[in-house]
C-alpha positions in Angstrom: -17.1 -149.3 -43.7 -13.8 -148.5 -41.9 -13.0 -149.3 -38.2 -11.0 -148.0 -35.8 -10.1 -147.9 -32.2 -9.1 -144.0 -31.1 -8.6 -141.7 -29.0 -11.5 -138.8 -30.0 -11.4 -135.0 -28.5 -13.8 -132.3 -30.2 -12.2 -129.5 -31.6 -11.3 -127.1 -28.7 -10.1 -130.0 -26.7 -12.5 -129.3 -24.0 -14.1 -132.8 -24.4 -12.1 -136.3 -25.4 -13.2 -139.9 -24.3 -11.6 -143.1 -25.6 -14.4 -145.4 -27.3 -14.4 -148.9 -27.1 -14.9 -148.9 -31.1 -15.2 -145.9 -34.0 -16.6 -146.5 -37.2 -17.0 -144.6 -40.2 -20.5 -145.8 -42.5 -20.9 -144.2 -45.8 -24.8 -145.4 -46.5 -27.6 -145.5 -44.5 -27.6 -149.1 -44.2 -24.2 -149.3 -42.5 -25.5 -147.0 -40.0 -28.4 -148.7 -39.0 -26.1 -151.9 -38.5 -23.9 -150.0 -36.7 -26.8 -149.2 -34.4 -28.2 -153.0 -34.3 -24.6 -154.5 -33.6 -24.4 -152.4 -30.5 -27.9 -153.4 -29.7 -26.6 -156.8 -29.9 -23.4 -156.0 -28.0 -25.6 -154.3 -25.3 -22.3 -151.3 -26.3 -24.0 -147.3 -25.8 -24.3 -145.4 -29.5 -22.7 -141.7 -29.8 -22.3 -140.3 -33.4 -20.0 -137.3 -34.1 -20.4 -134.6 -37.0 -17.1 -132.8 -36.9 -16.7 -132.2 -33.4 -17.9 -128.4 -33.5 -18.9 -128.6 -30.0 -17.8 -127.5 -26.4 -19.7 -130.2 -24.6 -19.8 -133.6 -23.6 -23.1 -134.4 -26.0 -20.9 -137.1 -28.3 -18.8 -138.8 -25.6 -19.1 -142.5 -24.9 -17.1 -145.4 -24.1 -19.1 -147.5 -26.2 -19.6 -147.3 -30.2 -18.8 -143.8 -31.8 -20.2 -143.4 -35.1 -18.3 -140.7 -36.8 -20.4 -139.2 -39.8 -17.8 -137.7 -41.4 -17.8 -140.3 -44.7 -21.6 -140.1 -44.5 -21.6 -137.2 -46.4 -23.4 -136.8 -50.0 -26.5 -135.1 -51.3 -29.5 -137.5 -51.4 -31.6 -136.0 -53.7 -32.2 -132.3 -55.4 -35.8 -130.7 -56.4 -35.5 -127.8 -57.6 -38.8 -126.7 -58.9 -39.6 -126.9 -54.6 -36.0 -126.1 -53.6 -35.2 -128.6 -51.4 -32.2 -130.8 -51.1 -32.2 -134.3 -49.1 -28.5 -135.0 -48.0 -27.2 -137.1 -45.6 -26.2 -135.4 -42.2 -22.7 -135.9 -41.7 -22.0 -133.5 -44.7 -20.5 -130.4 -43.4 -22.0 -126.8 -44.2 -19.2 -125.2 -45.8 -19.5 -127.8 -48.6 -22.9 -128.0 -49.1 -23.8 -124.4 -49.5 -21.5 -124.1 -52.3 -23.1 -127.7 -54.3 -26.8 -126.1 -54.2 -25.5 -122.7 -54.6 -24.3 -124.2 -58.2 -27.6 -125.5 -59.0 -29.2 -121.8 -58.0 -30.0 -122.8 -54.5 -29.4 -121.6 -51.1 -30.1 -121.7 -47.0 -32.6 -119.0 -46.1 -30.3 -118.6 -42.9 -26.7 -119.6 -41.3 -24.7 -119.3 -38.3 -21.6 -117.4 -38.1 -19.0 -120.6 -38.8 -19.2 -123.8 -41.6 -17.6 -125.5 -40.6 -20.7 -128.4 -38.6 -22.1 -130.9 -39.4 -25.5 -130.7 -41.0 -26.0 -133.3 -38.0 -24.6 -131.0 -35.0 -25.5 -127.8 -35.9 -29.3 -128.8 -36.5 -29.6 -131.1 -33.3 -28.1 -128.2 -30.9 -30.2 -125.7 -31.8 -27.7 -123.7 -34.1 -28.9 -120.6 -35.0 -27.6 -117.3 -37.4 -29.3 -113.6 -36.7 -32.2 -111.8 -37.8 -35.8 -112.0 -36.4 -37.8 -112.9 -39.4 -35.5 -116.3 -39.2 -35.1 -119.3 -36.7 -32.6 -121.6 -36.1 -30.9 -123.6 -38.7 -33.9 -126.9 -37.6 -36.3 -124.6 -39.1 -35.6 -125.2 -42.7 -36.1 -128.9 -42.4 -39.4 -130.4 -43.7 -38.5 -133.9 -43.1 -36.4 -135.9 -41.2 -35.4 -139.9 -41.2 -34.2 -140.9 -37.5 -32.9 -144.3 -36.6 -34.2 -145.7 -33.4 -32.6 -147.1 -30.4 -34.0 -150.0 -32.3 -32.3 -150.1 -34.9 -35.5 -149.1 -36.9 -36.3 -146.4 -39.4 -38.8 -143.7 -38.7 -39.7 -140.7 -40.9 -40.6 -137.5 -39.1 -42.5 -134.5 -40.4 -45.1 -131.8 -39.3 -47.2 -134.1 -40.8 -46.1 -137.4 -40.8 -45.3 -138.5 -36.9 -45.2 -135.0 -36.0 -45.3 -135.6 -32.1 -41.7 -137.5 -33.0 -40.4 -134.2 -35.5 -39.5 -131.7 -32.9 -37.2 -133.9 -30.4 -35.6 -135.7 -33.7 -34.6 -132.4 -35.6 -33.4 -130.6 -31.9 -32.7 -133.2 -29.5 -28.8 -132.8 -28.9 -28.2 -136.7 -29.9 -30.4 -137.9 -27.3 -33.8 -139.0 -29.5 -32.8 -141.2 -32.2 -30.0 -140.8 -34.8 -30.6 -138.6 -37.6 -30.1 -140.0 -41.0 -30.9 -137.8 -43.5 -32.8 -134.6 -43.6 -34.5 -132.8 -46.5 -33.9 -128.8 -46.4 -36.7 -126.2 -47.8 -34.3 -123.9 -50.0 -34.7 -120.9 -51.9 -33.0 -119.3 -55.1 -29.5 -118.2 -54.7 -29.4 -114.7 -53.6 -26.6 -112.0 -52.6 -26.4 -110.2 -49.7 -24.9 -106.7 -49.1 -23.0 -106.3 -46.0 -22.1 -103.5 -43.6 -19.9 -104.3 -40.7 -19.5 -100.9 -39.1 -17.7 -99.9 -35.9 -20.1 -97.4 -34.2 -20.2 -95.8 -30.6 -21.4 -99.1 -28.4 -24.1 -96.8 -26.3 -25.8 -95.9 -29.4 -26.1 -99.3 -30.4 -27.4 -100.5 -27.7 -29.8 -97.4 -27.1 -30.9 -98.4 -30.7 -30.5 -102.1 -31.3 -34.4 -102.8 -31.4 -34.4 -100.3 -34.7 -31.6 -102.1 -35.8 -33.2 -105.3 -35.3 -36.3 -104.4 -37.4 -34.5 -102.6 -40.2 -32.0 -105.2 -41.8 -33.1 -108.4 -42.3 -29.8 -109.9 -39.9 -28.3 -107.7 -37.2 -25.7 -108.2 -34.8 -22.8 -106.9 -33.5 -19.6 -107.6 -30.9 -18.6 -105.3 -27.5 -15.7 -105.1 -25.2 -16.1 -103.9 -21.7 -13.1 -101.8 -22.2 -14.4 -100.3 -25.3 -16.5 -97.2 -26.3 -17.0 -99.0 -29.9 -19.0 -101.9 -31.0 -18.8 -103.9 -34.1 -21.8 -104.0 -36.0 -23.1 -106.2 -38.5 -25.8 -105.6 -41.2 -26.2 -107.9 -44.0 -29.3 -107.5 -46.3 -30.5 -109.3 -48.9 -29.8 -107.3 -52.9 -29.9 -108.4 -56.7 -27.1 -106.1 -57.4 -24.0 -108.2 -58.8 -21.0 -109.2 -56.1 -18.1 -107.2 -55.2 -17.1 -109.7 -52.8 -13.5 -109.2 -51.3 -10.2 -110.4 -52.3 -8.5 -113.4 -51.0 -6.3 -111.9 -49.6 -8.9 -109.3 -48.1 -10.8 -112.4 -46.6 -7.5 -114.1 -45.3 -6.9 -110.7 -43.8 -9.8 -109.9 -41.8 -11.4 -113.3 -41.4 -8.1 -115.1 -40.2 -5.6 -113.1 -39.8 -7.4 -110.0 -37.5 -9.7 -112.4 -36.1 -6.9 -115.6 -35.4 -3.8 -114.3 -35.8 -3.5 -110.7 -34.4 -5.3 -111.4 -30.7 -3.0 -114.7 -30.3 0.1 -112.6 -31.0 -1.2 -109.5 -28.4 -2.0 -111.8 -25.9 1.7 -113.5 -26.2 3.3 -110.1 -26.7 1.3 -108.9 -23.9 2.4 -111.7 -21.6 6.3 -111.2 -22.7 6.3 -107.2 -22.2 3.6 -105.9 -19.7 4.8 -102.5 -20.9 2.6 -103.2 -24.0 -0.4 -103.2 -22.9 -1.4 -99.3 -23.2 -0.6 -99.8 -26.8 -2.3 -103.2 -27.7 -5.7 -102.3 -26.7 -8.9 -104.0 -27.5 -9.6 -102.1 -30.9 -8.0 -104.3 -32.8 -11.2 -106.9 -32.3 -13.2 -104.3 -34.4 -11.6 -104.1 -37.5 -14.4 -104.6 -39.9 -15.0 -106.2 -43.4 -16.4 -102.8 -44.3 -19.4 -103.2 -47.2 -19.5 -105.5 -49.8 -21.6 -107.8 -52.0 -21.1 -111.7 -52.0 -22.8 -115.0 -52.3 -25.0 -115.6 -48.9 -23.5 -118.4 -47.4 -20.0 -116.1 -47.9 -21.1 -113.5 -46.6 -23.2 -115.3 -43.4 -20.1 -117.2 -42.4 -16.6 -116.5 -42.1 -13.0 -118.1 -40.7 -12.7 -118.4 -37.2 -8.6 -119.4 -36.4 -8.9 -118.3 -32.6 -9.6 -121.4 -30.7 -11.5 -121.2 -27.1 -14.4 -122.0 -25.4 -17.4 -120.8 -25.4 -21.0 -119.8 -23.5 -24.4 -118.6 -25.0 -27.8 -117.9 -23.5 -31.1 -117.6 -24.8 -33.2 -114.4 -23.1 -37.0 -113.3 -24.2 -35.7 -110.0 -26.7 -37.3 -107.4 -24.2 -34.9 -108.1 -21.9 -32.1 -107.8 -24.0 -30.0 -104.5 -23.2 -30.7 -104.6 -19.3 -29.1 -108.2 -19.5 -26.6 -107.3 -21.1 -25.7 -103.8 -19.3 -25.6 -106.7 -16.1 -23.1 -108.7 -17.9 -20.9 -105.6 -18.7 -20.9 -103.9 -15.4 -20.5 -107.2 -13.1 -17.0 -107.6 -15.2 -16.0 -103.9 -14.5 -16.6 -104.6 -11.0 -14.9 -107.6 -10.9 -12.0 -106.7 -12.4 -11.8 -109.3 -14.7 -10.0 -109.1 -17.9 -11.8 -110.4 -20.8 -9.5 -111.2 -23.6 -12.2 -112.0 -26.2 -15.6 -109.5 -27.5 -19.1 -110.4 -26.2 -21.7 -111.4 -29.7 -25.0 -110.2 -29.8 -27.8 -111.4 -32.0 -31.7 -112.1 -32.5 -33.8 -115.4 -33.7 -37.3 -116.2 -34.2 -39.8 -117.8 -32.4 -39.8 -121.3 -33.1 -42.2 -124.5 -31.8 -39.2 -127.5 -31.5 -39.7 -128.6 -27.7 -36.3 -127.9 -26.6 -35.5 -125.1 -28.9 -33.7 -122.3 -27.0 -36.3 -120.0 -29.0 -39.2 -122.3 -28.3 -42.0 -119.6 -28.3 -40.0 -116.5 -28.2 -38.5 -114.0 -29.9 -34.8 -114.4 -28.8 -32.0 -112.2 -28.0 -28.5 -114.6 -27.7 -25.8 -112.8 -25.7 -22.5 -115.2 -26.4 -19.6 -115.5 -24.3 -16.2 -116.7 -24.8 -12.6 -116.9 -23.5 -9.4 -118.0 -25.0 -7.9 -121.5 -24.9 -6.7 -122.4 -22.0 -8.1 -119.4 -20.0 -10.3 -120.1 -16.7 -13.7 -119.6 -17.7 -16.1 -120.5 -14.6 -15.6 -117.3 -12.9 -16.8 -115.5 -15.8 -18.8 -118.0 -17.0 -21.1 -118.8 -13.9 -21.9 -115.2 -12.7 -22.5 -114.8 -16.4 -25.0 -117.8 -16.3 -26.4 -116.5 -12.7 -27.9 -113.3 -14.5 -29.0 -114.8 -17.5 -31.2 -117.3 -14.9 -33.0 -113.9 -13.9 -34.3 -113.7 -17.4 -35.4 -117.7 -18.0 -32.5 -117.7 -20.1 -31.9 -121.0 -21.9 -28.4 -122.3 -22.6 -27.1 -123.2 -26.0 -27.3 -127.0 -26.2 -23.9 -127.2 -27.4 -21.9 -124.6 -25.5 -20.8 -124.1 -21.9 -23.1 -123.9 -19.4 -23.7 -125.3 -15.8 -27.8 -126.3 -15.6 -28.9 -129.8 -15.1 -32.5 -130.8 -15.9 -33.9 -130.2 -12.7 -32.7 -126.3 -13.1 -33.6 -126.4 -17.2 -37.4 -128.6 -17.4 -39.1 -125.0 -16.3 -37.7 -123.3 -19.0 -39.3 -125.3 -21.7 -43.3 -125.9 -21.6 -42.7 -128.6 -24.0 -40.6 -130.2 -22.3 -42.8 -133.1 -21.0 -43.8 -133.4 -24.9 -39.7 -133.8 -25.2 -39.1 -136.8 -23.2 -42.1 -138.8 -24.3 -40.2 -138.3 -27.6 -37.3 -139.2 -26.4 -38.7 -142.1 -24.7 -40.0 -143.5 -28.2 -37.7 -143.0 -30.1 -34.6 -144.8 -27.5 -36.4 -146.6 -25.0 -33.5 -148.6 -23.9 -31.3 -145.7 -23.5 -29.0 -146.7 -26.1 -28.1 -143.1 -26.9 -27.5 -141.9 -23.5 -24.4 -140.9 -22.1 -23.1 -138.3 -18.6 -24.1 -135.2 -20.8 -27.5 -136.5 -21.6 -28.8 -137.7 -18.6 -27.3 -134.4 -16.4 -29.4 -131.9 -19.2 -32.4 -134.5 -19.7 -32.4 -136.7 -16.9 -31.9 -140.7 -18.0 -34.5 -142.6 -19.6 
């Protein structure tokens, strides 16, 4: 097992600390010792996936476990369809291992490029209302302890432990490995459409209930949104190019804005010609592998917020959103992202109980983002809106413990499964309150 001393920052440099040691386990054992030597060294415990995450939830000064050599398939069944893989394998190279042995994820969010390990324990999510977040496909989970012990975790087996190990942000045990409920490989066909942003709105319910995943991206300076349909189909691939998917997954979505932004900065007298549109430049409709076709190449750094409002409140939310940035003259340089999840039962699940409408957020690099991103946050309050455990946002856990009935059910969890505190750090304790 390698060793290291380092300085770590997550990948939009919004968060960095300086550990007092890093290490890098490849088996399960090593990472339990890992855990009992800091036990013994009375160090704090943090682990890290890839670092896909704008908050301070892996910081420490202590022992930082990075995951990213704990990373190999466990075990395949494929007459259930489920895998059992270690969670510090990243999503953009699983999905293409079971997708060779006729396997794949019922559901993912719009990037690959987590951890198994961070996007399940923050709650990560895709869109559609028939699915839930990504922690809904696991059917089994084995956590380590702040005691350095082993404890498996399922609806059936310590269920009152399952919830708060599969979502609890790193703050209830470490997860091991998890086992994934699969099904068979399937294509999806999908329409990315601009269309006229108060129709879409006006009919986003309909939407919602006819495709299988629905979302779509809006500009307060623009009369367009970008829709997305994808829907499952047995009809063969027609999946684009490389080139086509360099084009509009990097270079429209990465590229392009960076250089308006800088073009816009060096001549002012551009900006009535590089407007906005060039956001919605769509994929068009195609056929492709699912885990292609859910995810794509984001190249435009920044920093994010994402709340988590009951569906039925989901255009007068975000008709608030749009009209407090006309008034406030604010110029938003990035679109806004729509999109729906299932009710779920995980404690501290941001669609714990409800069906869920997400309304996401985001500025450039570098851009100010709290006077966007706290009036933003104020209205989203007005509709016991629930932050994404791994974006921006501002609430501590005086302000969140109403918003979750389970949460009570959470920190007796939490209190089992770390009683020392071992895996606590300033993020945790602000969002959950110490041990």
């Amino acid at each position: 097992m390698d060793k290291t001393e380092n300085l770590w920052v997550n990948w939009s440099e919004t968060q960095a600390c300086s550990p007092q040691q890093m290490v890098f386990p490849s088996t399960e054992k090593e990472l339990i010792d890992c855990v009992r030597s800091a036990i013994k060294s009375n160090m704090k415990v943090k682990v890290v996936g890839s670092g896909h995450s704008f908050v301070g939830a892996a910081l420490t000064d202590g022992l930082l476990i990075d995951l990213s050599k704990y990373n190999q398939i466990i075990n395949v069944d494929t007459d259930n369809r489920q895998v059992t893989v270690q969670v510090g394998k990243k999503l953009e190279d699983l999905n293409p291992e079971i997708w060779a042995l006729g396997l794949a994820m019922s559901d993912l969010s719009d990037i690959a490029y987590q951890s198994i390990a961070g996007a399940i324990s923050t709650g990560t999510h895709g869109t559609g209302i028939g699915f839930g977040c990504l922690g809904t496909q696991v059917i089994n989970a084995r956590v380590i302890s702040g005691e350095g012990e082993i404890i498996d975790c399922s609806p059936t087996q310590n269920p009152d432990l399952f919830g708060a190990s599969v979502i609890g942000v790193g703050s209830a045990g470490i997860l091991s490995t998890v086992t994934l409920q699969l099904e068979d490989a399937f294509n999806l066909h999908a329409l990315e459409i601009p269309m006229p942003f108060d129709f879409v709105i006006n009919n986003q319910d309909q939407f919602v209930e006819d495709n299988e995943h629905f979302e779509y991206f809006c500009h307060p300076d623009l009369k367009l949104a970008l829709t997305k349909r994808n829907n499952r189909t047995k009809k063969p691939g027609k999946s684009l190019s490389s080139f086509g998917k360099w084009y509009h997954d990097e270079f429209i979505s990465g590229y392009l804005p960076r250089f308006t932004r800088l073009a816009k900065q060096a001549f002012p007298q551009l900006n009535k010609y590089l407007t906005h549109e060039i956001m919605l430049v769509p994929r068009d409709d195609y056929i492709d592998r699912s885990y292609l076709v859910y995810t794509s190449e984001r190249k435009q750094y920044g920093c994010e917020m994402e709340y988590f409002i009951p569906r039925i409140h989901a255009k007068e939310a975000l008709n608030r959103i749009l009209d407090f940035i006309k008034r406030s003259g604010l110029k938003i340089s990035m679109p806004i992202e729509v999109r729906w999840s299932a009710a779920d039962k995980f404690p501290i699940s941001m669609c714990y109980g409800r069906e869920t409408t997400s309304i996401a957020i985001h500025v450039e690099m570098g851009e100010r983002y709290e006077n966007y991103f706290v009036p933003v946050e104020t209205i989203m309050m007005d509709y016991e809106g629930r932050p994404h455990w791994g974006k921006m946002h501002f609430q501590t856990s005086t302000t969140l413990a109403p918003l979750y009935p389970k949460w009570d059910e959470f920190q007796k969890a939490r209190r089992i499964l770390d009683p020392q505190g071992i895996f606590e750090n300033e993020y945790t304790k602000r969002v959950f309150g110490p041990i």
